[in-house]
C-alpha positions as CSV (number, residue, x, y, z in Angstrom):
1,X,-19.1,47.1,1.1
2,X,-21.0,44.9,-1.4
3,X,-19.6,43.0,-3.6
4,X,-21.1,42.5,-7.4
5,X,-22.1,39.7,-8.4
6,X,-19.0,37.5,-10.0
7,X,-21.0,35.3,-12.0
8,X,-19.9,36.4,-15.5
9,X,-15.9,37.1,-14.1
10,X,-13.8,35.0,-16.2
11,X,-10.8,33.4,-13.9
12,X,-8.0,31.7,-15.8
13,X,-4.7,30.2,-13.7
14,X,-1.4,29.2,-14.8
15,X,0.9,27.3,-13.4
16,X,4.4,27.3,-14.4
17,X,7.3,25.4,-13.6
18,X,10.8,26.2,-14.4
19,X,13.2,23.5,-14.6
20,X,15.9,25.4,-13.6
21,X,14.7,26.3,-10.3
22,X,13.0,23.9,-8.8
23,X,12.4,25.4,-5.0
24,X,8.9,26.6,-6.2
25,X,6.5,27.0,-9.0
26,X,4.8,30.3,-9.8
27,X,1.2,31.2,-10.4
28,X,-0.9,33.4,-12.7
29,X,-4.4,34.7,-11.8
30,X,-5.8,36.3,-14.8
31,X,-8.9,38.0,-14.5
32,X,-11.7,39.7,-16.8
33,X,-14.7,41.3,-16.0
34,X,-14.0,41.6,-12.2
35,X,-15.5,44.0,-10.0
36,X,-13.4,47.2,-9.0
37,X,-12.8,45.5,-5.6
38,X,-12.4,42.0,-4.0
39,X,-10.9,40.0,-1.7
40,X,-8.7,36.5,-2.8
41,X,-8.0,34.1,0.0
42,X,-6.0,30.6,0.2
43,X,-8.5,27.7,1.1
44,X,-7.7,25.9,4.7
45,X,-8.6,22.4,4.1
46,X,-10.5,20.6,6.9
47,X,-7.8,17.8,7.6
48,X,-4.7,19.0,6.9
49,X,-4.4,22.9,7.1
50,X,-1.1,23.3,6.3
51,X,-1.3,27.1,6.0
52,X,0.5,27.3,2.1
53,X,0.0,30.8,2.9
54,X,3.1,31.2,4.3
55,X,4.6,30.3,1.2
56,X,3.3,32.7,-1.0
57,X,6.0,35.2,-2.4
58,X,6.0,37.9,-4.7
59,X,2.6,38.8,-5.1
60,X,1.7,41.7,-7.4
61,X,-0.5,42.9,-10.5
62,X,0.2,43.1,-13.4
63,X,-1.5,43.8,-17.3
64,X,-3.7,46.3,-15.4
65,X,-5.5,50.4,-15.2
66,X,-3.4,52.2,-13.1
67,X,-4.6,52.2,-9.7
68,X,-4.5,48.3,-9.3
69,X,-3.4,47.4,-5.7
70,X,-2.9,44.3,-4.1
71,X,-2.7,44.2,0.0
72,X,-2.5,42.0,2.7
73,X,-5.7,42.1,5.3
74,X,-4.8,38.9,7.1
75,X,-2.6,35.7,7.0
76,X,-4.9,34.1,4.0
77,X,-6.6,37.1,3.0
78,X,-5.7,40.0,0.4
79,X,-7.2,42.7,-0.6
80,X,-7.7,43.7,-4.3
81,X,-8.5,46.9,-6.2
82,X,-8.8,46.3,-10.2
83,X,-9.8,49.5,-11.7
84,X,-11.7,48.2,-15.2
85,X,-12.1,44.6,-13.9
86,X,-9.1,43.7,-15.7
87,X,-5.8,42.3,-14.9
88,X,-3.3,39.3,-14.0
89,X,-2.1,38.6,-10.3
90,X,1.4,37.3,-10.2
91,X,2.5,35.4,-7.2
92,X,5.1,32.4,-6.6
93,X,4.7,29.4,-4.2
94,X,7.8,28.4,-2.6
95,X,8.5,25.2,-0.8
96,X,9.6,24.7,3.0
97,X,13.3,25.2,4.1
98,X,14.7,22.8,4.6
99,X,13.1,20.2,2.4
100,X,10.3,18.4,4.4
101,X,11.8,14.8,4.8
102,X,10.1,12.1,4.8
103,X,7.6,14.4,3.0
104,X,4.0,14.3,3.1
105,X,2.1,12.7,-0.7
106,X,-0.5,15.5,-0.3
107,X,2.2,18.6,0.0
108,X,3.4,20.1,-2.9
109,X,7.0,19.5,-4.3
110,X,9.2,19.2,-7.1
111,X,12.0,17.1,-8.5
112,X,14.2,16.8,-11.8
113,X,11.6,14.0,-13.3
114,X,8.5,15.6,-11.9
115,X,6.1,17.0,-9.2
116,X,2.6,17.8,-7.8
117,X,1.0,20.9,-7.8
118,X,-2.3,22.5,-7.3
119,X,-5.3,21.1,-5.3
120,X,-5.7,23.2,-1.9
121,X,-2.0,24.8,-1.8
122,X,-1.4,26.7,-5.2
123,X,-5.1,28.3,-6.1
124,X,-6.3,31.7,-4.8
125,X,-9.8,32.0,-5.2
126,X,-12.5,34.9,-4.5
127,X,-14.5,34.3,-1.0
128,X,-18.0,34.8,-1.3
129,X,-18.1,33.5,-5.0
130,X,-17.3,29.9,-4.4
131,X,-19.4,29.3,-7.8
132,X,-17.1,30.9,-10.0
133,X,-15.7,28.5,-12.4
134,X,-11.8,28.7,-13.8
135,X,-9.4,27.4,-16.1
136,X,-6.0,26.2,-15.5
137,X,-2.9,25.9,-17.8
138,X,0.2,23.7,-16.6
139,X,3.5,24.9,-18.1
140,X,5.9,22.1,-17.4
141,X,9.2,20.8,-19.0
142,X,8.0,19.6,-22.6
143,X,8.9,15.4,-21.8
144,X,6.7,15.5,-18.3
145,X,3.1,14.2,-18.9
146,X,0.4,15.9,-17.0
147,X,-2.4,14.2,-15.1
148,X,-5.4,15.6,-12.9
149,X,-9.1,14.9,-11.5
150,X,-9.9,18.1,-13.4
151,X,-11.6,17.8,-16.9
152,X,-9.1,18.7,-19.5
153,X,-9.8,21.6,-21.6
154,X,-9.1,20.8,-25.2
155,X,-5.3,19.6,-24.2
156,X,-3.7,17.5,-22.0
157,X,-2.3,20.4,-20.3
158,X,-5.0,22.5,-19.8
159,X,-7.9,22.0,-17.4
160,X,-11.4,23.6,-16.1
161,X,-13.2,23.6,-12.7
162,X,-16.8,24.4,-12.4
163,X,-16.5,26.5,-9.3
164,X,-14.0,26.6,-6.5
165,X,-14.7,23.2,-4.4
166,X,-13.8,21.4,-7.5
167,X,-10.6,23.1,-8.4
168,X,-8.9,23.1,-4.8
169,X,-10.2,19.1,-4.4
170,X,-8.2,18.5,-8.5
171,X,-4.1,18.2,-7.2
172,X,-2.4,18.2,-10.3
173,X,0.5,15.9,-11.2
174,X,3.1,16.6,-13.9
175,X,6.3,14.4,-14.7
176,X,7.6,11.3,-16.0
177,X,5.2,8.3,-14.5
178,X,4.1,5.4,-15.2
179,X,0.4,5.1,-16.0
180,X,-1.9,2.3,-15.8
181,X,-5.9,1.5,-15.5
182,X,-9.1,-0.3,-15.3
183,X,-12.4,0.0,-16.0
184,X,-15.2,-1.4,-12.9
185,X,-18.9,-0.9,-14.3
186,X,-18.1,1.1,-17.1
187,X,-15.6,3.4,-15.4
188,X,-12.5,4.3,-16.2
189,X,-10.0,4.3,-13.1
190,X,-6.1,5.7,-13.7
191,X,-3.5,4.9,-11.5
192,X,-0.1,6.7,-12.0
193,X,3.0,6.2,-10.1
194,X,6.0,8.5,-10.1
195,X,9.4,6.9,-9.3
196,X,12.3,8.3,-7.5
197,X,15.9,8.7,-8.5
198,X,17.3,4.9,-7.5
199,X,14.1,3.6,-7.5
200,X,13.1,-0.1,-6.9
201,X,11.4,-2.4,-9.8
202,X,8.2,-4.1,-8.3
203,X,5.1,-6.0,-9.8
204,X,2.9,-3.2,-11.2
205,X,0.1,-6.2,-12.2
206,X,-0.3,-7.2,-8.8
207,X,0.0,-3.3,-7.2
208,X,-2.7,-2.4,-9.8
209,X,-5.1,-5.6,-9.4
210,X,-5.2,-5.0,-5.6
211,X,-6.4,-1.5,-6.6
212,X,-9.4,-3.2,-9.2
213,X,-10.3,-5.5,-6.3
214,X,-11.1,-3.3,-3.3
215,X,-12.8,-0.9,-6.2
216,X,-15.0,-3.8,-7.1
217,X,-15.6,-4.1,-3.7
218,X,-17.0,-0.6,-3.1
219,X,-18.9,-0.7,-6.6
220,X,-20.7,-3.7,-4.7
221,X,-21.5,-2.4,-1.2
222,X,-22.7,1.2,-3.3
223,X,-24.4,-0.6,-5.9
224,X,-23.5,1.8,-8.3
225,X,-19.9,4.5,-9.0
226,X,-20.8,7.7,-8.8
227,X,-17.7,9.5,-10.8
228,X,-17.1,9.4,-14.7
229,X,-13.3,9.0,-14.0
230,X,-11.2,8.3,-10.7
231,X,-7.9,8.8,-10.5
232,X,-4.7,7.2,-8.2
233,X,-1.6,9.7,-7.9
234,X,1.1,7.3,-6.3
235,X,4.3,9.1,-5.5
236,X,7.8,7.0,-4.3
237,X,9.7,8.5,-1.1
238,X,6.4,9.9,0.2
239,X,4.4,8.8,3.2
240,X,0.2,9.2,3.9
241,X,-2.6,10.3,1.6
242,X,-5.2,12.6,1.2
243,X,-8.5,12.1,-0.6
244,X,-10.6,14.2,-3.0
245,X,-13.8,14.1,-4.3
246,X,-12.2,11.9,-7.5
247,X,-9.2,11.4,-7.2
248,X,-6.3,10.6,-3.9
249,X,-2.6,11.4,-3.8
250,X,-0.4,8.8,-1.8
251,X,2.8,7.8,-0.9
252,X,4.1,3.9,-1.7
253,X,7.8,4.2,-1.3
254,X,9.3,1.7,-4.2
255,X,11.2,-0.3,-1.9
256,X,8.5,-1.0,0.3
257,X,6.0,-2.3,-3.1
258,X,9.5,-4.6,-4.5
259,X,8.9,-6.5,-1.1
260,X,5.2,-6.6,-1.5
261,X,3.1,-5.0,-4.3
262,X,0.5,-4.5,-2.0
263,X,2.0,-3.2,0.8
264,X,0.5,-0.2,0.8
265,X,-3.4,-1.3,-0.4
266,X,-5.0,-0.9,3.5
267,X,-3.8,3.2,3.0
268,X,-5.0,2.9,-0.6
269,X,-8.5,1.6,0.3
270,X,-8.9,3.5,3.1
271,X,-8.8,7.1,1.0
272,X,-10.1,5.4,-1.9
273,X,-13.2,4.9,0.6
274,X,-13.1,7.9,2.0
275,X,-14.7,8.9,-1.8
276,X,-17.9,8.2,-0.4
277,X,-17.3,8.3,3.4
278,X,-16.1,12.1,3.9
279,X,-16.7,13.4,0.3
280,X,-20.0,12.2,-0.3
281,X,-21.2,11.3,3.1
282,X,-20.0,14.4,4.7
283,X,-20.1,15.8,8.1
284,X,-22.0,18.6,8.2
285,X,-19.6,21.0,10.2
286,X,-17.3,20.6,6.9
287,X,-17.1,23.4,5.0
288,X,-16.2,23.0,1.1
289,X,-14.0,26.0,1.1
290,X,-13.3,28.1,3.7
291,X,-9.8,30.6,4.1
292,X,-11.0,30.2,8.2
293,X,-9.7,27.1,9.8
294,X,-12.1,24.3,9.7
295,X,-14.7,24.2,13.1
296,X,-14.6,21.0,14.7
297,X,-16.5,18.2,13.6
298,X,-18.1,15.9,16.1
299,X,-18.7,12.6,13.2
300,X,-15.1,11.9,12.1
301,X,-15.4,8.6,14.7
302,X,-17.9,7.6,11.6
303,X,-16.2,9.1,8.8
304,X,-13.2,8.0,10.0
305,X,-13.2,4.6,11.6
306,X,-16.2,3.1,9.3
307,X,-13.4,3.7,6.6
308,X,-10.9,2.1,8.2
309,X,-12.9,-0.8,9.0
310,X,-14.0,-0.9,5.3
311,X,-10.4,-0.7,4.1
312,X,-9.7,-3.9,5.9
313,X,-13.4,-5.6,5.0
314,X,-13.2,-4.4,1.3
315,X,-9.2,-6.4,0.8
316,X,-10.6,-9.6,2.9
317,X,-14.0,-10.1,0.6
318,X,-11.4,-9.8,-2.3
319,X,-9.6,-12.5,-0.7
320,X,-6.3,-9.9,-1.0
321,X,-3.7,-11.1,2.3
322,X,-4.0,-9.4,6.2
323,X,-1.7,-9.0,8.8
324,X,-4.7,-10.7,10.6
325,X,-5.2,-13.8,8.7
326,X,-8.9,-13.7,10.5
327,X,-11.5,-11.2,11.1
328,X,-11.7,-12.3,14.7
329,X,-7.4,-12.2,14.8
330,X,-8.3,-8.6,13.7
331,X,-10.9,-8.1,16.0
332,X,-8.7,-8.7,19.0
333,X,-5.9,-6.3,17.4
334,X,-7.8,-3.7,17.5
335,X,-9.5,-4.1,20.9
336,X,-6.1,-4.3,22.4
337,X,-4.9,-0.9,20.9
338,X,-8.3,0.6,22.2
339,X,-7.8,-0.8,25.8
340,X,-4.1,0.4,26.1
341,X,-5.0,3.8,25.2
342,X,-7.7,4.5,28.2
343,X,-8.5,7.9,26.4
344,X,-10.8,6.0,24.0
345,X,-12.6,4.3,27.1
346,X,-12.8,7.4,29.0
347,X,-13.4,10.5,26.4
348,X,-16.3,10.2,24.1
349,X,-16.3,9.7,20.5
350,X,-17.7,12.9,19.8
351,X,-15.4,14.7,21.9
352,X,-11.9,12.9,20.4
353,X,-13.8,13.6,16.9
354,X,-13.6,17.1,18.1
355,X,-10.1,17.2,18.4
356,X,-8.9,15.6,15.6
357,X,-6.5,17.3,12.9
358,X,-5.8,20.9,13.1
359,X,-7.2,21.6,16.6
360,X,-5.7,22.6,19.8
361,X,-3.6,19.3,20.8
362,X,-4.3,20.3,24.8
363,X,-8.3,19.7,23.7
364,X,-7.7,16.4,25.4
365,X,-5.7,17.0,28.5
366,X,-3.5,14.3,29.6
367,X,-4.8,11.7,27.5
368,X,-4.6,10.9,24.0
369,X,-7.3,9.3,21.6
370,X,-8.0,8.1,18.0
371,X,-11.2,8.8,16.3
372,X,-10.0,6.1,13.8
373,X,-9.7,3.5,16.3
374,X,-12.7,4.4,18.3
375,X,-14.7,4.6,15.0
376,X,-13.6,1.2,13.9
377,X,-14.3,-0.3,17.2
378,X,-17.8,1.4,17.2
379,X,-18.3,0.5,13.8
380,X,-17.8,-3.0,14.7
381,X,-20.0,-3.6,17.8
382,X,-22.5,-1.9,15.8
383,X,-22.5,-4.4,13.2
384,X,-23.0,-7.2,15.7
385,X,-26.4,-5.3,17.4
386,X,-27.5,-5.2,13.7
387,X,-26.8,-8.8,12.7
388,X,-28.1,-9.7,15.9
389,X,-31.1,-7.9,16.0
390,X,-32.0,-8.8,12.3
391,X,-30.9,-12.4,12.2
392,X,-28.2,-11.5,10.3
393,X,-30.5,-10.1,7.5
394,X,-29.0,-7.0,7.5
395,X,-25.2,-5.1,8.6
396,X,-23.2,-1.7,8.9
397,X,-23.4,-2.1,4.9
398,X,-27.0,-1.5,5.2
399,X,-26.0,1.4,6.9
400,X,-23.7,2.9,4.4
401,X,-25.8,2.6,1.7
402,X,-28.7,4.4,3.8
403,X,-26.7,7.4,4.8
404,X,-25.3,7.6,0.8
405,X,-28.8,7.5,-0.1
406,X,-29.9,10.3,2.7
407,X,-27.3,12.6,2.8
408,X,-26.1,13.1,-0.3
409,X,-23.0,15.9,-1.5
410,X,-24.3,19.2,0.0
411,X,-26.6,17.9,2.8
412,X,-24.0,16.7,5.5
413,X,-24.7,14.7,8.3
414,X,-24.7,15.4,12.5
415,X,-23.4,12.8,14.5
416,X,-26.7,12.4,16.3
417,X,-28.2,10.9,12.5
418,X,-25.8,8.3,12.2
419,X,-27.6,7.0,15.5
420,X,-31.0,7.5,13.7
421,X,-29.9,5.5,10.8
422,X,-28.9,2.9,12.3
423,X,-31.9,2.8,14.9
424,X,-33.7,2.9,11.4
425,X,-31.5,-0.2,9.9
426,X,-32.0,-2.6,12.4
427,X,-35.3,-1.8,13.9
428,X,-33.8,-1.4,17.2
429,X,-33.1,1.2,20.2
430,X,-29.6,2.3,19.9
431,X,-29.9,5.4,22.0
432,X,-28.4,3.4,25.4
433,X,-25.6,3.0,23.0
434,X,-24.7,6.0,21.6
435,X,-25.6,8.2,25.0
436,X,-22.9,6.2,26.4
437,X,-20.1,5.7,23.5
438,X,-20.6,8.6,21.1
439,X,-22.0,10.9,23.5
440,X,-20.7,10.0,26.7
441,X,-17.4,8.2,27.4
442,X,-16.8,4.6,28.8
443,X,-15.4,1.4,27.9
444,X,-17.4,-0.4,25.3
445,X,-19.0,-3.7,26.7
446,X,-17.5,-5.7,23.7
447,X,-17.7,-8.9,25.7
448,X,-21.9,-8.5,25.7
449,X,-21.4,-7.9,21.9
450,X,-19.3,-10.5,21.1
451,X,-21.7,-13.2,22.9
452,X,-24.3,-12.4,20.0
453,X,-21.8,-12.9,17.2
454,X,-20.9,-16.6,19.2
455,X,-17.2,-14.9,20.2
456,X,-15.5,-14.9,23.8
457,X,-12.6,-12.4,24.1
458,X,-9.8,-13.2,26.8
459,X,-7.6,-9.9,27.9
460,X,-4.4,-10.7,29.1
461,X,-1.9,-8.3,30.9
462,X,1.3,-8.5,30.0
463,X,5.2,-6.9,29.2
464,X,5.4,-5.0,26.0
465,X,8.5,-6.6,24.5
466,X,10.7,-5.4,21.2
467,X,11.5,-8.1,18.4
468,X,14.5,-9.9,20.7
469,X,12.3,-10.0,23.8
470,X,13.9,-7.0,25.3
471,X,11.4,-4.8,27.8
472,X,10.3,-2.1,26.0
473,X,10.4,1.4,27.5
474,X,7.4,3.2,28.2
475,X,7.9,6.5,26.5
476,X,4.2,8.0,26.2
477,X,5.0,11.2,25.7
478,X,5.4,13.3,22.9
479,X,6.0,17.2,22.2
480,X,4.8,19.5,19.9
481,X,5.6,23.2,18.5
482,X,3.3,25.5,20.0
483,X,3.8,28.3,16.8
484,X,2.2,31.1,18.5
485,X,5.3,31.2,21.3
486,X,7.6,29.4,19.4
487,X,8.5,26.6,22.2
488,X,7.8,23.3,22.5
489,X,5.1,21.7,24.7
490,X,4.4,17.8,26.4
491,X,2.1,15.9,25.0
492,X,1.3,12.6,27.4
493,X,-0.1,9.4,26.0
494,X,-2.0,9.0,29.8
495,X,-1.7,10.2,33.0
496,X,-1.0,7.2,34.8
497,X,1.7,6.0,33.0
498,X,5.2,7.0,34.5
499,X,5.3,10.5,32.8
500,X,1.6,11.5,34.3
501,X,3.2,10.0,38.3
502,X,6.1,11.7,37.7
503,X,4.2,15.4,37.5
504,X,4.2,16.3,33.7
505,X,1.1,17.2,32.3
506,X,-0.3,18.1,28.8
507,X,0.9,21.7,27.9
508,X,4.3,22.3,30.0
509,X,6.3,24.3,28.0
510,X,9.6,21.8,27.4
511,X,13.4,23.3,28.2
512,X,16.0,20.3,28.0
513,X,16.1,16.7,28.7
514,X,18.8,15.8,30.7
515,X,20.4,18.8,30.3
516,X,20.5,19.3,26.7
517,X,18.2,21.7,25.1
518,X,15.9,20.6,22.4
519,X,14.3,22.8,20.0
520,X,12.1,20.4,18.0
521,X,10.3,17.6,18.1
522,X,12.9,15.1,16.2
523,X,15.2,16.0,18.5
524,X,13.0,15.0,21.3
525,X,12.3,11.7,19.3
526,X,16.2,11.4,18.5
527,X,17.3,11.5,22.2
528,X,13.6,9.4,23.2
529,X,14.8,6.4,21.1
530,X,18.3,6.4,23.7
531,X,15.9,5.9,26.8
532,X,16.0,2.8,28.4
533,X,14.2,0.7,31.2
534,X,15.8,2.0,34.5
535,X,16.7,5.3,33.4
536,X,16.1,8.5,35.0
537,X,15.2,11.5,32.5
538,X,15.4,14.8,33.9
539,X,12.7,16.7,32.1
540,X,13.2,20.6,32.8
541,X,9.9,22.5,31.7
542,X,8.3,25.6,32.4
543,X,5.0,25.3,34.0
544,X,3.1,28.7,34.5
545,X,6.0,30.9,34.2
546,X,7.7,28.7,37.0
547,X,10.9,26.5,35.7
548,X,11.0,23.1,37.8
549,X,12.5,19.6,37.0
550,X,10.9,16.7,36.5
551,X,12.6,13.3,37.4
552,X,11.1,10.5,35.4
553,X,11.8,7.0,36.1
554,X,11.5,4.9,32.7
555,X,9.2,1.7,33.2
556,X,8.5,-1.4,31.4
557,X,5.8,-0.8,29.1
558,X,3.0,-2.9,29.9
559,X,0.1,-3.7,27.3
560,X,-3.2,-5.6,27.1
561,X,-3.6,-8.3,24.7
562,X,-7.3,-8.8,23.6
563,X,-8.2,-12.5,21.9
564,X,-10.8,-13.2,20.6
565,X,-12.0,-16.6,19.4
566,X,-15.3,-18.7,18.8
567,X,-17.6,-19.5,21.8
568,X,-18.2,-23.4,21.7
569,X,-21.0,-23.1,23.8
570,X,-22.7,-20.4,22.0
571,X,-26.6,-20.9,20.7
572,X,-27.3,-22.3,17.1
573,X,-28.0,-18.2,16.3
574,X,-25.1,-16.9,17.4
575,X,-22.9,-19.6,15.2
576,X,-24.4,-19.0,12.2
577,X,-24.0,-15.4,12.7
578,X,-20.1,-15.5,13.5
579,X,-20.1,-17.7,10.7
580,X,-21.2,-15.3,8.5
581,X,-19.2,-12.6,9.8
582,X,-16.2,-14.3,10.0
583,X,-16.5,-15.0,5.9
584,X,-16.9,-11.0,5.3
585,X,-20.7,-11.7,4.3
């Protein structure tokens, strides 16, 4: 059946909170001018799908003609029937059971002092009608403030979207927090933290100036800010982030920032980035809204790693402190991470890009992979072909700015034109390159790289040791809840290590270890952390229907360590250019 056109339906939310029971906050949908029937879905975000849906309680209509039905037509879908186009759906979002712990900064919650709300897991919208702008009303105990990316709407509590990607990418934050700022070109930047019961004092100066910096930074490489306001929601006791188009929630426990202020800026830059690299420079499987899960995307090895090398470039040209006191310290770092997990030298990038996030965690068999490390490793031998190529005239910031500039919001990118760009940058046939790396998989020939750049890198094999020299077990395994059976299922980190000899493989359906059942994964981590070097864990899994027992000897972990250093026999060139590299330029 066809829907009408919704471009005149009026859509006006509330959310309200009630102090006196805080397991949930409930949620108005008033409507005018509707058609007589609709559907209203729950968006899935691309990243982190965490399927709110679940949550939803209560829902009915109210304020309407009779006849007014609301029903169910699939896990994120409902079915609507307004007679008169008129009318208020009612429904209540209710939090996990038990409390998610540590929790998660982008995941709703609330607290005596305060809580976050809205963005991608509190707004139902109408599929099909995506345009459809909205208002939003936050009803929240009368001494919390309330802060958003959404324009405000004649009060500090009241808010408007211009259509649906805007509203689902505005999380809303209301509570007692601190609230600070800066301006970088003209542009107003918030930062708000909310403190914990208990929590620890710390120096908000130097927390916010590391913010300013890596802005500055950005504002640089861009040459310009393309956001009239940006805004920083910092919550205590929370772990991770998760960017929007203007705005990021994170966590930056207290007690963590009274040690160092800035203990927490490489998360902050990185999803600050992200602002241009994933929300402006988009992938183009990415879908701004969508109630279906997200289809793989084959670029999050750029969207992804270039961010994360830009979160560390962006703190050194500010001259803000690194674990790696050196680019080239760093450089090794991360070549050594790469190396000791072989499924970034053996799967390509597109392919580990593929399985990133919400997809099917057998997608890579028995190995495991990072997009972000791949990406930052890619990111970096590309900028040596580029300096090299150019005599250092241009770098990977000449290819951010080109793929800003060519594929603005709403024209997204395929992995295949990140190639073309830089091809385009410096002049230069990449195609060997990427038909090997991002295409195909293999070990990236960083010592060939490295010789233009004047660098030598020296790999060392060696026993992974904890802090009082103690071997460190190899435990590269991990399980997950596979929520369509409602069991849990191996993971392995590789199949050669002593897990993959032993006969597991990515998939087996786990019973008990060593006897003991285990129903979730942190009590597979909680018996994990008791393994030691010489032990013998008897892994009893279900493979096929067939129950067996895997013995599994537990090894020393051994590692690679990659360093990297200056070349004092490299050519005039290839000194100036490490040179120049090495100082961020």
């Amino acid at each position: 059946m066809r829907i009408p056109d919704l471009a005149i339906i009026l859509i006006q939310y509330i959310i309200r909170v009630d102090s006196a029971d805080l397991s949930g906050f409930d949620v108005e949908m008033r409507l005018k001018d509707a058609p007589p029937a609709f559907e209203i879905a729950m968006n899935a975000h691309p990243e982190y799908d965490d399927r709110y849906w679940r949550y939803l309680r209560n829902m009915r209509i109210e304020g309407a003609l009779p006849g007014a039905t609301v029903v169910r037509s699939d896990s994120a879908v409902w079915r609507v029937t307004l007679p008169g186009g008129e009318g208020t759906i009612r429904y209540r979002i209710v939090f996990p059971t038990p409390p998610e712990s540590p929790r998660a900064a982008w995941r709703p919650f609330l607290s005596p002092t305060g809580g976050l709300m809205g963005g991608p897991h509190a707004f139902l919208y109408l599929p099909g009608h995506e345009n459809v702008g909205a208002h939003v009303t936050v009803q929240v105990p009368p001494s919390w403030q309330v802060i958003s990316s959404l324009p405000t709407d004649g009060s500090d509590r009241s808010f408007r979207a211009r259509d649906v990607a805007e509203l689902v990418e505005g999380p809303i934050f209301a509570g007692q927090y601190s609230n600070w700022g800066y301006e970088v070109n003209g542009v107003r930047h918030r930062v708000v933290y909310w403190r914990a019961p208990g929590a620890a004092a710390f120096d908000s100066v130097a927390f916010v100036r590391g913010l300013e910096l890596v802005t500055q930074g950005a504002a640089r490489l861009f040459g310009a800010i393309p956001w009239s306001e940006y805004t920083f929601i910092f919550q205590d006791s929370a772990f991770g982030g998760l960017e929007h188009a203007t705005s990021v929630t994170l966590g930056a426990p207290s007690a963590d920032l009274a040690q160092d202020p800035q203990s927490h800026l490489p998360e902050a830059a990185h999803e600050f980035f992200h602002a241009w690299n994933l929300m402006r420079i988009r992938p183009i499987e990415y879908r701004t809204v969508d109630y279906r899960p997200q289809p793989p995307s084959a670029g999050l090895w750029f969207s992804e790693g270039l961010t994360i090398f830009y979160a560390d470039l962006l703190m050194r040209r500010a001259g803000l402190p690194r674990d790696d006191t050196t680019r080239s310290a760093h450089l090794g770092h991360i070549l050594s991470r790469y190396l000791n997990q072989p499924g970034n030298t053996v799967l390509s990038a597109e392919r580990v890009s593929q399985a990133a996030y919400a997809n099917n965690p057998m997608a890579l068999g028995d190995y495991s992979a990072s997009t972000h490390l791949q990406g930052e490793v890619l990111g970096a031998m590309l900028d040596f072909i580029i300096r090299d190529a150019t005599d250092g005239k241009r770098t990977i910031d000449d290819v951010m700015r080109l793929m800003d500039q060519r594929y603005p919001p709403g024209q997204g990118y395929a992995s295949a034109d990140v190639g073309r760009v830089v091809a385009e940058v410096c002049s230069c046939d990449v195609t060997p390159f990427f038909d090997r790396h991002v295409r195909g998989g293999g070990t990236v020939d960083y010592r060939r790289y490295l010789a233009a750049m004047g660098l030598t890198a020296t790999v060392t094999d060696g026993m992974a040791t904890d802090r009082d020299g103690a071997p460190t077990p190899d435990v590269g395994v991990w399980v997950w809840n596979d929520q369509s059976e409602g069991t849990l299922r191996v993971r392995l980190a590789r199949p050669d290590n002593g897990w993959g000899r032993a006969g597991l493989h990515t998939g087996d359906r786990l019973i008990a270890v060593n006897g003991r059942s285990v129903a979730s994964w942190p009590e597979f981590r909680a018996q994990a952390r008791q393994f030691r070097v010489g032990d013998t864990v008897q892994m009893e899994i279900s493979r096929g229907g067939t129950p067996t027992i895997v013995a599994v000897p537990i090894a020393v972990l051994q590692q690679k360590t990659v360093r990297v250093a200056a070349d004092p026999s490299a050519t005039p060139k290839a000194q100036r250019l490490r040179a120049a590299w090495e100082a961020g330029q």
